[in-house]
N, C-alpha and C positions, 0 to 999 in steps of 0.2 A: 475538454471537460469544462462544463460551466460552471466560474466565478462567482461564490455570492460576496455581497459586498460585509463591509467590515458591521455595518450598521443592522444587516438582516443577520448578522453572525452575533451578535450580540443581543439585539433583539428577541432571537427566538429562544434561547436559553433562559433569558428571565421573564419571557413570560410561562416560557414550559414549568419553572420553577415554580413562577407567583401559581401558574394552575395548580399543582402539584402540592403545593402549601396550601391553597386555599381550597381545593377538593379535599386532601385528608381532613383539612381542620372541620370542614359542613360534614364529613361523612363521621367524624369523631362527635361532632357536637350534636349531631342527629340519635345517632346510637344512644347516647347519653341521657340525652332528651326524651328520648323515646321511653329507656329503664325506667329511667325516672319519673316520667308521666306513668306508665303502667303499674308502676308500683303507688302513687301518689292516689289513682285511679281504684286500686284494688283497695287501697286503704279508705276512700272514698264509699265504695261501695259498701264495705264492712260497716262502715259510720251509718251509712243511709240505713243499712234494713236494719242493723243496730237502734237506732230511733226510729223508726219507723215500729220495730217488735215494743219499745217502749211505750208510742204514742197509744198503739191499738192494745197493748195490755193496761194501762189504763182505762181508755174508754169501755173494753171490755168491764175491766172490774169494776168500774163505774155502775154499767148497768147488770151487772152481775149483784150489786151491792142493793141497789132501787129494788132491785125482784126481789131480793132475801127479804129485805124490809118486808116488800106485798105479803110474804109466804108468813110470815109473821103476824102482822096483822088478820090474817083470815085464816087464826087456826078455830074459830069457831064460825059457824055458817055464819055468812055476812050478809045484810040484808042488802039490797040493791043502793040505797043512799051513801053506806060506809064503803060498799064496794067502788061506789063510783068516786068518791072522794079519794079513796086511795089510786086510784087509778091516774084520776088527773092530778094527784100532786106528785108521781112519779114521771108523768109528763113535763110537767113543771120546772120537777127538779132534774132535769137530764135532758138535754140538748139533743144525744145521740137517740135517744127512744125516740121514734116517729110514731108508735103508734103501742098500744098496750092491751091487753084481753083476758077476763076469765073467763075461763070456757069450762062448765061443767062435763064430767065423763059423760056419754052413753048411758042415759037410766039413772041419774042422776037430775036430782031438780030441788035439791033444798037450799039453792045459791042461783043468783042470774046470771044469765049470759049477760056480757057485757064489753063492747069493743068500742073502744076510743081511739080516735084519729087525731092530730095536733088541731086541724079545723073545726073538728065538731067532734063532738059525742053521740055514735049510736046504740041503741037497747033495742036490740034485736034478737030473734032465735039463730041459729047459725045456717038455718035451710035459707034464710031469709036476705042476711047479712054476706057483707063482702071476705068477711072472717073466712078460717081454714075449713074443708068441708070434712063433712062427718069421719071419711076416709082418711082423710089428713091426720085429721084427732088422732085415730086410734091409730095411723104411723108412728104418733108423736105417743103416744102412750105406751104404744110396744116398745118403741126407744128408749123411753125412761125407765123403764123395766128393766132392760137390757141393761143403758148406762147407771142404773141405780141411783140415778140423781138427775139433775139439771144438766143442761146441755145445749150447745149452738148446732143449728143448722139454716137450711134455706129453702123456703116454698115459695110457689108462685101465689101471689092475691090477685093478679089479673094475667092472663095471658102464659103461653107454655115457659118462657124462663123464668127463673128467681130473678124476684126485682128488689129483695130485703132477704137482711140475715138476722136469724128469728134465736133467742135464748129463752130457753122452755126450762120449767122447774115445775114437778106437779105439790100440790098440795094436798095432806092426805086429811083421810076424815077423824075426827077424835076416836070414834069408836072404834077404828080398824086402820091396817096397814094397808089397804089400798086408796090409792089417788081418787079423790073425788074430784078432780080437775086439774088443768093446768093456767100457770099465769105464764101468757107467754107474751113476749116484749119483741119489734121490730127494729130492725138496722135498718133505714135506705141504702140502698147500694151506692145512690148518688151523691150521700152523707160520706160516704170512705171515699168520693175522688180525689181529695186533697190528700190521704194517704195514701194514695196509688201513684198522684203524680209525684211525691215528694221520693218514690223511690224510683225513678224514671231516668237513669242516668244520660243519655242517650237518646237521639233523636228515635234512631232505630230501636229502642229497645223497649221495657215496660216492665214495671211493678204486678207482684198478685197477693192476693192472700189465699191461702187454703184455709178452709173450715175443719174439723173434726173427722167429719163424717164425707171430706173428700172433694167438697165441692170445690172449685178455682172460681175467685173473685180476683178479674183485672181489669186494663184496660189496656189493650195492644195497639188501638187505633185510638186513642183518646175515649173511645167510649166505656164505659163501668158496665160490665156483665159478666151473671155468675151461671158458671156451669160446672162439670166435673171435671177434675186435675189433665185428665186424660187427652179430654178434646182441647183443652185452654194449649197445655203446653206439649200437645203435641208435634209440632213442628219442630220444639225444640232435640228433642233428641228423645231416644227408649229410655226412659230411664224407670227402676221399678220402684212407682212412688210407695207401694202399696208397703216393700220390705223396706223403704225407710222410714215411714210413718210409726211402724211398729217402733223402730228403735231413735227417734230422732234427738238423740241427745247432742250428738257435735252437728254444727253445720254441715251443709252441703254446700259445696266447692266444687265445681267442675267445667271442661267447656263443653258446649253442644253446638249444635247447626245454627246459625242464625235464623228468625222464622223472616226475617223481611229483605232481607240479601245472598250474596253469595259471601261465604265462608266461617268463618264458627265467634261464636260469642261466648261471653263467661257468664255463670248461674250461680248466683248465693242463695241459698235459703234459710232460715233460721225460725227455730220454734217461739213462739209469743210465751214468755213467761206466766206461770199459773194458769196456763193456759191450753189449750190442745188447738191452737189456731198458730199458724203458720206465716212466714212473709216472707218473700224472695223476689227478687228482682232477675233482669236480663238486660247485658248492654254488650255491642260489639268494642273492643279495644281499637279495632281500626275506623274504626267510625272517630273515634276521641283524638285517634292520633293524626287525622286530617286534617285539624288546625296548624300542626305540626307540619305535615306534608306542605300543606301550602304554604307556610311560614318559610321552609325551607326551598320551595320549588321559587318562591320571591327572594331570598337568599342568593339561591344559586344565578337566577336573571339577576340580580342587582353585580353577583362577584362578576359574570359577563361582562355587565356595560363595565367595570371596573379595569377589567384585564386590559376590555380595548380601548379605553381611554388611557392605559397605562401604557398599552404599546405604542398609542398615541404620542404619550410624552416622552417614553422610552427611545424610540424613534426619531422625534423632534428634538430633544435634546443630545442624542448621540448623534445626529449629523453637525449638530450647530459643535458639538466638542471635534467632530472627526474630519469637520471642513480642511484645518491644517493638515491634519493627515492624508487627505484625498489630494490638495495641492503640492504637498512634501512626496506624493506617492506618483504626481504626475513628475514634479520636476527630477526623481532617482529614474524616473523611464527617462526619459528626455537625455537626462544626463549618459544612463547607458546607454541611446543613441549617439553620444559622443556631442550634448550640444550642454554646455559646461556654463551658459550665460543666461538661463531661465531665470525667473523670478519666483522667488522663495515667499509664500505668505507670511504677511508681517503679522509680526507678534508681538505684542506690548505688556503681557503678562508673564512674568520671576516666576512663572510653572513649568512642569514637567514639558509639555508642549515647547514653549519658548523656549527653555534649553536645548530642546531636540533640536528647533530647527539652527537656534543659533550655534550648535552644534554640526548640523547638516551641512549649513554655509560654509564654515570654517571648513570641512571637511570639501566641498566641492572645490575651495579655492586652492586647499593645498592638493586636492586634485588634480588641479588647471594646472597647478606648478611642475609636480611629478608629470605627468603629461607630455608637458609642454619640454624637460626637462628630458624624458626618454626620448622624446622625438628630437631633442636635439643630439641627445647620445645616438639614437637609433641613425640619423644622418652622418654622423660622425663614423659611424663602425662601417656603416654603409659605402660611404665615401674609401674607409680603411679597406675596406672589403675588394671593395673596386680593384684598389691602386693594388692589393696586393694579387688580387685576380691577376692583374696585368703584369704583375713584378713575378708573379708566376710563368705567367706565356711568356713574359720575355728571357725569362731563364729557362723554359724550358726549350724555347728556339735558342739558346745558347748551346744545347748539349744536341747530339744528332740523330737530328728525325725526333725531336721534341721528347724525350723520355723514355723512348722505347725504338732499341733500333736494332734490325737485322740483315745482317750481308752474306750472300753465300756465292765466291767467285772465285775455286781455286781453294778457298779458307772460308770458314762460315764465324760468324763474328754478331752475336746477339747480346745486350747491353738494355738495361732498365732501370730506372731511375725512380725512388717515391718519397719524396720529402716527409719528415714528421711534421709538417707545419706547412700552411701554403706555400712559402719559399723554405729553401734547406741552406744546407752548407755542402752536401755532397755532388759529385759529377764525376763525368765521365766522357773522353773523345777518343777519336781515333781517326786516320785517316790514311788513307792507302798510297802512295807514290811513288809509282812502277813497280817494281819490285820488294817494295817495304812497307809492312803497315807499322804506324806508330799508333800507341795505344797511350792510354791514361785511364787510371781512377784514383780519386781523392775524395778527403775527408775534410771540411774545415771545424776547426776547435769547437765552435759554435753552432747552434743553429738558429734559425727565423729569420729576417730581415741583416741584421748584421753581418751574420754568415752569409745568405745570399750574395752581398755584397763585395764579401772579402771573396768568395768563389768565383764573382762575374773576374775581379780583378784577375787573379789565378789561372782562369779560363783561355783570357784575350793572353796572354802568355804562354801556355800550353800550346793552344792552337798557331801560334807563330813559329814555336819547335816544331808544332808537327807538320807544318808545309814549307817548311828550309829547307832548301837543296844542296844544302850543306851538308858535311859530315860531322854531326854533332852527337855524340853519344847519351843516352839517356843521365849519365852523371855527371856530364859537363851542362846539358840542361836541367839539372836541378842546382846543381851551383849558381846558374843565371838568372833562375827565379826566385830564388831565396833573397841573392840581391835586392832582386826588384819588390817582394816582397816584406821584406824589414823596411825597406826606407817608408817613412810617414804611417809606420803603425804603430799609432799612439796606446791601440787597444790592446796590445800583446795577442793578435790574434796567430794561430798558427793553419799551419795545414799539412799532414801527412799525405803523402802522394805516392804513386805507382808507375811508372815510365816504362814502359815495353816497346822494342823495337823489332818486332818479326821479320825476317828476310823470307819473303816464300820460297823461294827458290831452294837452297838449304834447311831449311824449315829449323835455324837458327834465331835464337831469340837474346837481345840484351836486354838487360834491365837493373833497373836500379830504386832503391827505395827510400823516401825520407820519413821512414817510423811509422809505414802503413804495415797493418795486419798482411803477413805472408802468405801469397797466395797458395791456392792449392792445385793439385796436380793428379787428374784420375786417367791414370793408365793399366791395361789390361784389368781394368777391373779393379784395382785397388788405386784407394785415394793417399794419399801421400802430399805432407805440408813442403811449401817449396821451400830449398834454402837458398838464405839472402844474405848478403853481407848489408846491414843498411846503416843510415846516418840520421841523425837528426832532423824532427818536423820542421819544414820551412816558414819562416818570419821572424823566427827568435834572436838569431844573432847572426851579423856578416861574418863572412870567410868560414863556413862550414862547408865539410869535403862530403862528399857522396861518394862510394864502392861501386864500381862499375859490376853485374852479374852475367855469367854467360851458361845460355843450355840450349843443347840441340832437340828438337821436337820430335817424335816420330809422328807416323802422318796420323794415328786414329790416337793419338792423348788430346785428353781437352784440359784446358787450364782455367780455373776457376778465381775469377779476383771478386774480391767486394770489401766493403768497408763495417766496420764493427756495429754496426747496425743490426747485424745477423749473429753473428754471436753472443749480443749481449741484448739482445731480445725477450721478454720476461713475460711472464704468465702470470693469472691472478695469486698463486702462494710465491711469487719474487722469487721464483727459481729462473734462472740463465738458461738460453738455449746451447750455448756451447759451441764447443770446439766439435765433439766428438757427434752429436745429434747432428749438425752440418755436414759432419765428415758422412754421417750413414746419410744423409737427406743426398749428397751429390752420387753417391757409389751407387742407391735405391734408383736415379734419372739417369744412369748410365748408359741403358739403351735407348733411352727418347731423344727426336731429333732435339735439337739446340733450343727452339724456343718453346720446347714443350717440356724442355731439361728445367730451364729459365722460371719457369711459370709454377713446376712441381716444388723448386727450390722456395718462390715468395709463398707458397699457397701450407707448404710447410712449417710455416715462420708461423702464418694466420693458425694454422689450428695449435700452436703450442700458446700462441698467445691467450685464445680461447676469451674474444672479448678485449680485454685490454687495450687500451690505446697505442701508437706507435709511440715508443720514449725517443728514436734517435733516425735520423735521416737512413735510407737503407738505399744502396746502389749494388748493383751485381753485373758483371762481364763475364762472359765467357766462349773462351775462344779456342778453336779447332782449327791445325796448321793446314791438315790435308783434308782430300775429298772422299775417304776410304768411307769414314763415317757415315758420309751424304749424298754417296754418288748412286741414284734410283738405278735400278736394273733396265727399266723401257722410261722412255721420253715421247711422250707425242702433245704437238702442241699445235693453234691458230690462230688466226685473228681477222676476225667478225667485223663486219660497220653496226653502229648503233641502229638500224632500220627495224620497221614493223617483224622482218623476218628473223631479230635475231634471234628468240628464242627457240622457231622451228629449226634453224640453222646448229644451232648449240645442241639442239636433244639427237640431233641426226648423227651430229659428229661423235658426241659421246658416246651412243650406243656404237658406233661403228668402232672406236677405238679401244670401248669394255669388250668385245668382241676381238678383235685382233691382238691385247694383251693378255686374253684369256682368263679374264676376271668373272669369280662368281655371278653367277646370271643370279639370284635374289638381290645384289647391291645394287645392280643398275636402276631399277627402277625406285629406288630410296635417294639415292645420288641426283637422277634427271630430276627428281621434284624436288630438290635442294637447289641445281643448278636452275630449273624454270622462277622457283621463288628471288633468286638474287637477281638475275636477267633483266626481271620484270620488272622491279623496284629499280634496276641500274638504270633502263631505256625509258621510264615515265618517271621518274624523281630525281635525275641526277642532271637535267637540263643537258646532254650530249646529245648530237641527233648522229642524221648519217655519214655527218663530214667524219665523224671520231669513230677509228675502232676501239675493241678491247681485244685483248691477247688469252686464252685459255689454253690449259699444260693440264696434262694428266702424267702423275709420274708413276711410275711402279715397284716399290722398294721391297726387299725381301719379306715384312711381316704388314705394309699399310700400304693402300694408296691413296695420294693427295690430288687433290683438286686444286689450282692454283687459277685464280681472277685478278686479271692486271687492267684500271682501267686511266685512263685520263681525266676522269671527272673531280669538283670540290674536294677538299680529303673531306669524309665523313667514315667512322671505322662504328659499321654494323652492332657490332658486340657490344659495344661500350655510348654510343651517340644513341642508337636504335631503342624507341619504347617498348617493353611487351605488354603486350595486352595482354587479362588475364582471359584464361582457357573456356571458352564457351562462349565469348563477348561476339557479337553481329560483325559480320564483315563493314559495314555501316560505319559499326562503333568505333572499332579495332583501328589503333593507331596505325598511318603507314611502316608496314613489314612488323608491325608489333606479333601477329600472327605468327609469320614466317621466321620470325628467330624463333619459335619453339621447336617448327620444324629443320632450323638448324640444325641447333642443338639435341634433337630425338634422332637423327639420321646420320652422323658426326660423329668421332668421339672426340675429334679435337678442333680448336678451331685458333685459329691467329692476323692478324694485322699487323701492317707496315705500310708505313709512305716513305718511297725512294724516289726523287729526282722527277717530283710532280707528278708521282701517280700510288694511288692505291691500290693495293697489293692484299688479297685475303685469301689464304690457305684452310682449307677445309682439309685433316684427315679422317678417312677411315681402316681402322683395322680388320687385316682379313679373320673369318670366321679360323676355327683352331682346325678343322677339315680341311682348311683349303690353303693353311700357312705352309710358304715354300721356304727352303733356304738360299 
C-alpha cells in the first residue's frame, strides 16, 4: 500500500477544512446577501413608483389646475383676444402643457377656434389646423358625457401613435347644460421620459404609466410611446388589467415573465393620487443580483488563489518543521536495521522536537547498551548451552547405548533415561558376565549440573562393580560406594540406588537397596510392590550397612524399577501421578513386548502431565529373566550387500518369507513399501556401499509381526533425527525420508530403536488384523 508522507497527510486536512470554512462562509454570506438585496430592492422599488405616482400627480394637478382656471375665465363667450391671452398664459405658467386649444362643438361659432403650440400660435379652423379632427372632437365629447367632467386621454396630432397625453374639460354655455367646447391641454410624451426613467430599476426592465382610459405610456427600449395596456405589457404576463382598473385601491404586486430575458420579473403598480392615472414599473431581481453573482464568483477566485498559496505555505512550512522528523524517521529505520551509529539531526531549539530527539538519542544509546548487553548474555547462554549440550552427551555416553538401551539374549532388559533439565542426577547400568547380569538404577539428591556431576562420580563406581569378577554381592557393593562417596562431599549430596544381580541360569536375583523407591513386580497379570529390606541413601555418613535381598524369578514376570520421578509426576491442578496410576499403567503394558511396555509407561506420564514441565529427572528399567515372553513363533532372517540390488533383493525375500509364515496377504504389500522406503534412504544416505551388508529378520509372534533392520552405518535413529515433511509437500521439497516416516508410521503400529556394539538396530511392528490372530 502506498505511503503518503507526513506533510501531504497534514496538508490535505487543512486545506479540506480552510475549503470547507471558506465555501459555507461565501455560500452563508451569499444567501444573506442576496435576502437582503432583494428585500432592499423591493423596498427600493416601492420608493420609486411611490415617487414617481407623487411626481406625476403633481404635474397632473398642476395642469389640471391651469385648465380649471381656462374653464373659468370663459364662462361667457370669449372673444378671440381674451381667449388667446388666456391660453398663452397657461403656457406660460406650466412647463408640462406643450400645447393648449379651444375647440368649439360642432355647430357652434360664438367663440374661435384656437390652438397654441409653445413656438407659435395658430388661429385656425380645425379642417385647416394640425388640432384634433372633427371625429376626434366628438370622441372627446361623447367622453365627457360619459365621464361627466374632465378627463385624460391620448390622441395622435401626427402619425398613427399617441405622441401627447391630452386633459380635456368641456366648458358649457350660459344658457344651457350642454358643452359649447372643449379646453383641451397637451402632455409630450417626451416631457414624461424623465418619469419613466426614474422608475427604470433595471437594466432590463422599464417604467409605464397607464391613463384612465387604458392606454400604456413607456418606454421598454428607452424609447417614450403610448399605446394600449395590452400591447405595452404584454409580454409581461396575462394579467386582467381591465378587473383591476375597476378596483385599483391596493397595489399590484406580482411576478410575471420577463419581456427581455429568460425567467420572471417583479411588477408594482400603483394608482396616481386624485387621479385615475396609474405607474408601475418592471425589473428582474436576477438582473440586480448579478453584481452580487460576480462579486461572489471574484470571491470565490480570490478564496482559490488563497487556499493555494495557503497549501503553499502550509506545505512549506510543514516540511521545514517535519525535516527532523523525516531524519529521526530515517535514523528509527536504520536503527531497526540494527545500525545503532546514524546521525541524529541536530537541534538547537528547548521544543517539543528537540526533546524528542534528545530523547531518541538517549534512547538509541541505551539501546546500544541493552544490545550490546544481550549479546553478551546471549553468548554467554550460548557458550552455557554448548558446554551443557556436551555435558549432556557425555553423560549420556555414560549410561548404555546413551539413554535408551535394549537387550534381548536369553533375558530381554530395556532401560530409558530423560533428564528434567539437560543434565540430571538419575542413571542407569547394567552389564552381563557370563552368567550374571548386574543391573543399577539411581537417583541423585539433585538435579542439573551438580547432580550430573555427583552421578558421573557414582557411575565410574557402579560400572567397576559391575565388571568384577569377583564375588561381591550387591550390599557389600553399596557399603563400598557409600564410602567412596562421603569422602569429599562438602555438599551433603546423597543418592539412593538399586543394585540387582540376576543369575540367568536360575533366574535368581539379589538385590539390595540404599533408600530407592521399591521396585515393582508384574506377574500373571497382577502388579505387586517388591519387598526390600533397605538402608540408607549413600553419601551421608561412613559405616552404613546395606540388607542383602533374595528372589527367584519365574521365566514370563517382568520387573519393573525406576526412580521417583514417575510417581511423583504432577499435572496442571498439583495432583501426583502415584503409586497406584503406575501400578494400573505397568499391568494396562502387560502384554507389549518390553520396549513398547517402556514407551506406554513414559507416554502415560506425558498425558497425566497434560502440558506441564518435567519437575524431576525420570529413568525406568525393566527387566524380563526368561524368553517365554519374547520367544517369536517363526524366525527368518538374511543379510544383503549395500548394492544397487538391495532393494529388489529385500522385496523378493520378504514376500517369499510372508508367504511361507503364512501371513496375511493385505500386509505384504504395506510392509514391502515400508521396507523399500528404509532400504532406499539406508543405500543412498547412509554412505555404506557394497563392501557393508545389512541383516533383516522377520519374526512371527503369536498376535504381531516385526520387521527388524540391523545395519553398520553412522547411528542416525529415523524416528527421532528424521524430518517430516508436511503431507502434500514436492518430492523436490520434501526433506530426505521426511515423506517416508509418514508412511512409517501409517503402515506400523509400532516402531523402535537402538544402537548395540556399532550398529543401528530399528524394529518396526505390525499387529495382525483381529481375523487372522493366532494363539
Amino acid at each position: 500500500m502506498q505511503r503518503r508522507s507526513f506533510t501531504t497527510r497534514l496538508t490535505l486536512p487543512v486545506i479540506a477544512i480552510a475549503t470547507l470554512v471558506i465555501g459555507a462562509g461565501l455560500a452563508l454570506d451569499y444567501q444573506l446577501s442576496k435576502n437582503r438585496l432583494l428585500t432592499i430592492v423591493e423596498g427600493n422599488a416601492r420608493q420609486v413608483v411611490n415617487d414617481a405616482a407623487q411626481r406625476i400627480d403633481e404635474m397632473s394637478t398642476g395642469v389640471e389646475t391651469a385648465v380649471r382656471l381656462l374653464s373659468s375665465a370663459l364662462q361667457s363667450t370669449p372673444d378671440e383676444a381674451l381667449a388667446t391671452r388666456l391660453l398663452r398664459s397657461a403656457l406660460a405658467s406650466n412647463r408640462h402643457i406643450d400645447a393648449a386649444a379651444i375647440i368649439l362643438a360642432p355647430g357652434a361659432d360664438s367663440a374661435p377656434q384656437i390652438y397654441l403650440q409653445r413656438r407659435h400660435v395658430e388661429h385656425a379652423d380645425m379642417a385647416r389646423s394640425a388640432a384634433p379632427t372633427s371625429a376626434q372632437l366628438q370622441r372627446w365629447l361623447d367622453e365627457a358625457e360619459r365621464e361627466g367632467g374632465p378627463f385624460w386621454t391620448s390622441a395622435a396630432t401626427t402619425g398613427p401613435e399617441p405622441r401627447a397625453a391630452f386633459f380635456i374639460e368641456p366648458f358649457p354655455d350660459q344658457q344651457s347644460t350642454t358643452p359649447l367646447g372643449l379646453i383641451v391641454v397637451a402632455v409630450a410624451l417626451e416631457d414624461l421620459h424623465g418619469y419613466l426613467e426614474g422608475l427604470r430599476i433595471d437594466h432590463d426592465g422599464f417604467g409605464f404609466l397607464l391613463t384612465p382610459t387604458g392606454v400604456a405610456i413607456g418606454a421598454p427600449r428607452g424609447i417614450v410611446r403610448a399605446t394600449d395596456a395590452d400591447t405595452l405589457l404584454a409580454p409581461l404576463s396575462a394579467i386582467d388589467w381591465d378587473r383591476w382598473f375597476a378596483d385599483p385601491a391596493a397595489p399590484l404586486r406580482t411576478r410575471v415573465n420577463c419581456p427581455r430575458r429568460a425567467g420572471e420579473c417583479d411588477l408594482h403598480v400603483q394608482a396616481v393620487q386624485d387621479s385615475r392615472w396609474f405607474v408601475g414599473t418592471v425589473y428582474s431581481p436576477q438582473a440586480l443580483l448579478q453584481p452580487l453573482r460576480d462579486y461572489e464568483l471574484r470571491t470565490v477566485a480570490l478564496g482559490v488563489a488563497m487556499l493555494v498559496l495557503m497549501a503553499a505555505l502550509v506545505i512549506a512550512i510543514t516540511r521545514h518543521l517535519t525535516r527532523p522528523l523525516l531524519s529521526l524517521t530515517a535514523a528509527s529505520e536504520a536503527i531497526a536495521r540494527g545500525q545503532l551509529d546514524g546521525e541524529l539531526p541536530p537541534m538547537h531549539a528547548n521544543d517539543e522536537l528537540g526533546r524528542l530527539v534528545h530523547s531518541f538519542d538517549t534512547m538509541r544509546q541505551d539501546l546500544a547498551t541493552h544490545i550490546h548487553t544481550i549479546e553478551q548474555a546471549a553468548e554467554q547462554r550460548s557458550r552455557l548451552e554448548g558446554e551443557l549440550s556436551a555435558a549432556r552427551d557425555i553423560q549420556m555416553a555414560m549410561v548404555p547405548q546413551s539413554g535408551e538401551a535394549y537387550r534381548c539374549a536369553g533375558y530381554a532388559l530395556w532401560a530409558r533415561l530423560r533428564p528434567a533439565r539437560a543434565v540430571g542426577g538419575d542413571l542407569y547400568s547394567f552389564e552381563e558376565r557370563g552368567q550374571v547380569l548386574r543391573f543399577a538404577v539411581g537417583d541423585v539428591s539433585d538435579k542439573g549440573v551438580p547432580a550430573a556431576l555427583f552421578m558421573a562420580r557414582a557411575m565410574g563406581l557402579i560400572q567397576q562393580w559391575e565388571r568384577d569378577d569377583a564375588t561381591i554381592t550387591p550390599a557389600q557393593a553399596l557399603r563400598r560406594l557409600n564410602r567412596a562417596l562421603v569422602r569429599d562431599n562438602d555438599n551433603c549430596m546423597f543418592l539412593t540406588l538399586f543394585l540387582g544381580e540376576l543369575h540367568l541360569t536360575q533366574r535368581t536375583l539379589n538385590y539390595a537397596s540404599a533408600g530407592h523407591t521399591p521396585p515393582l513386580l508384574l506377574r500373571d497379570g497382577t502388579v505387586r510392590v517388591l519387598e526390600q529390606e533397605r538402608g540408607p541413601a549413600l553419601g551421608l555418613a561412613d559405616d552404613l550397612e546395606f540388607p542383602d535381598n533374595r528372589l527367584t524369578l519365574a521365566s514370563d514376570d517382568r520387573l519393573v524399577i525406576y526412580t521417583d520421578g514417575f510417581d511423583e509426576a504432577m499435572n496442571p491442578h498439583n495432583d501426583t501421578f502415584g503409586d497406584a496410576r503406575l501400578q494400573q499403567a505397568v499391568t494396562e503394558a502387560d502384554d507389549l513386548p518390553l520396549p513398547d511396555a517402556g514407551a506406554a509407561l513414559f507416554n502415560a506420564i506425558d498425558e497425566f502431565a497434560d502440558g506441564c514441565d518435567q519437575a524431576d529427572d525420570m529413568t525406568l528399567l525393566l527387566l524380563e529373566p526368561g524368553e517365554r515372553r519374547n520367544r517369536p513363533l517363526q524366525v527368518s532372517g538374511t543379510s544383503l550387500p549395500v548394492d544397487a540390488m538391495l532393494v529388489e533383493h529385500a522385496t523378493h525375500w520378504l514376500d517369499e518369507q510372508w508367504q511361507v509364515q503364512g501371513l496375511w496377504a493385505e500386509g505384504l504389500n504395506e510392509l514391502q513399501l515400508v521396507q523399500e522406503e528404509l532400504l532406499c534412504n539406508l543405500r543412498d544416505h547412509s554412505g555404506l556401499d557394497a563392501s557393508h551388508t545389512i541383516t533383516l529378520t522377520l519374526q512371527r509372534y503369536a498376535s504381531r509381526v516385526e520387521l527388524e533392520c540391523v545395519d553398520p552405518g553412522p547411528a542416525f535413529n529415523p524416528l527421532q533425527d528424521g524430518t517430516r515433511s508436511p503431507l502434500g509437500a514436492s518430492i523436490d521439497d520434501a526433506a530426505i525420508g521426511g515423506l517416508g516416516l509418514h508412511l512409517i508410521t501409517r503402515f506400523t503400529d509400532r516402531q523402535s530403536y537402538t544402537r548395540e556394539h556399532g550398529r543401528n538396530i530399528l524394529r518396526l511392528t505390525r499387529a495382525f488384523p483381529e481375523r487372522n490372530t493366532q494363539s
